[in-house]
N, C-alpha and C positions, 0 to 999 in steps of 0.2 A: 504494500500500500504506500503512495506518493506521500510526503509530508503533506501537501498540502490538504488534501483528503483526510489526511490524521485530523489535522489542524480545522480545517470545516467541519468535521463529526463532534470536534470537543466543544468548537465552539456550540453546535445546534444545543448538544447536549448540554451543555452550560447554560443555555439561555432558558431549553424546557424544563428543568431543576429551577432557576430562578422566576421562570411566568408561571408554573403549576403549584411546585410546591409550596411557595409563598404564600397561597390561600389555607394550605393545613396549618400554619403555625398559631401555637394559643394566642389566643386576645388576653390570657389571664396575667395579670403582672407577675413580673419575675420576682426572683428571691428580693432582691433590691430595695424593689416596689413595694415587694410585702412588710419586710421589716421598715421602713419609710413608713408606711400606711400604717403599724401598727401601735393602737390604740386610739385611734382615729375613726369618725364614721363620715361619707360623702355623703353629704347633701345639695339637691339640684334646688336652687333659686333663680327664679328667673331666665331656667334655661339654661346657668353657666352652674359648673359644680363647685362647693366648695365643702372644707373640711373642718368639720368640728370636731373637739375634742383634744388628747393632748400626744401630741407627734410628731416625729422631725418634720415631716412633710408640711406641715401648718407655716414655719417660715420659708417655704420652696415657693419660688416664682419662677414663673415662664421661662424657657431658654429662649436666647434673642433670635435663634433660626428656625421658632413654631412657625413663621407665617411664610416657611421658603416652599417652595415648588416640591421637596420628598418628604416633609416634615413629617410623622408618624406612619412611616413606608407606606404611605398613599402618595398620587401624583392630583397636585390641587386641594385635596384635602377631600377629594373623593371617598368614601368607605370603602368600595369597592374597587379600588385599584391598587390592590397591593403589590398584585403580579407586574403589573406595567412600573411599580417602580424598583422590584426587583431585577426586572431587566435593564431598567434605565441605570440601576448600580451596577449591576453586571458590563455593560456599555464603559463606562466610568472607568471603571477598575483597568477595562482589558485597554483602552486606550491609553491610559496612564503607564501602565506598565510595559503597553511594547513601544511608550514612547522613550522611557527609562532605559528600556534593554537596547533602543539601536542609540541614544546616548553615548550609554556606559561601552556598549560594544566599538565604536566609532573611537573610542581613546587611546584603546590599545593597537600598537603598529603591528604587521605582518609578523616584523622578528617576536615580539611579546606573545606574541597567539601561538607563534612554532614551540616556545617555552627556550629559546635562546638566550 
């Protein structure tokens, strides 16, 4: 098999793992989440949640990149787009990094790569 075939299978396959599986992950908060939230109860006012009671999370505000375009792995703040923004990190990642690797590749001269 051609590299590049390699390299097209992984990618497909990287992205159906990032668009499908993305929907089975829990909505339940992680370990984190829970001790943060603990001794705490949420309550919705007005539509927005907040937290009574007494727990670290009560002095937690907002991160300053809730209102960014992947903010809680939805794209727009969609519910239902988790998958579309696990491909758009998947995207992300793989352009980043084989921007990296023809970089870091590009520094080293012929004699360096023969191991001279």
């Amino acid at each position: 098999m051609s590299r590049r075939r390699v390299l097209l299978a992984l990618a497909v396959v990287t992205l159906l793992i990032a668009g499908v599986l993305s929907y089975l992950a829990s909505s339940s908060p992680d370990g984190l989440d829970s001790t943060t939230l603990r001794g705490c109860e949420v309550v919705e006012i007005d539509g927005t949640e907040h937290l009574t009671g007494e727990c670290i999370a009560t002095d937690a505000t907002d991160h300053t990149l809730t209102g960014s375009p992947l903010a809680d792995y939805a794209v727009g703040g969609r519910e239902f787009s988790t998958g579309l923004a696990g491909i758009a990190g998947v995207v992300v990642v793989a352009i980043a990094a084989g921007g990296l690797f023809r970089l870091l590749g590009r520094r080293r001269s012929p004699e360096e790569a023969a191991g001279r």
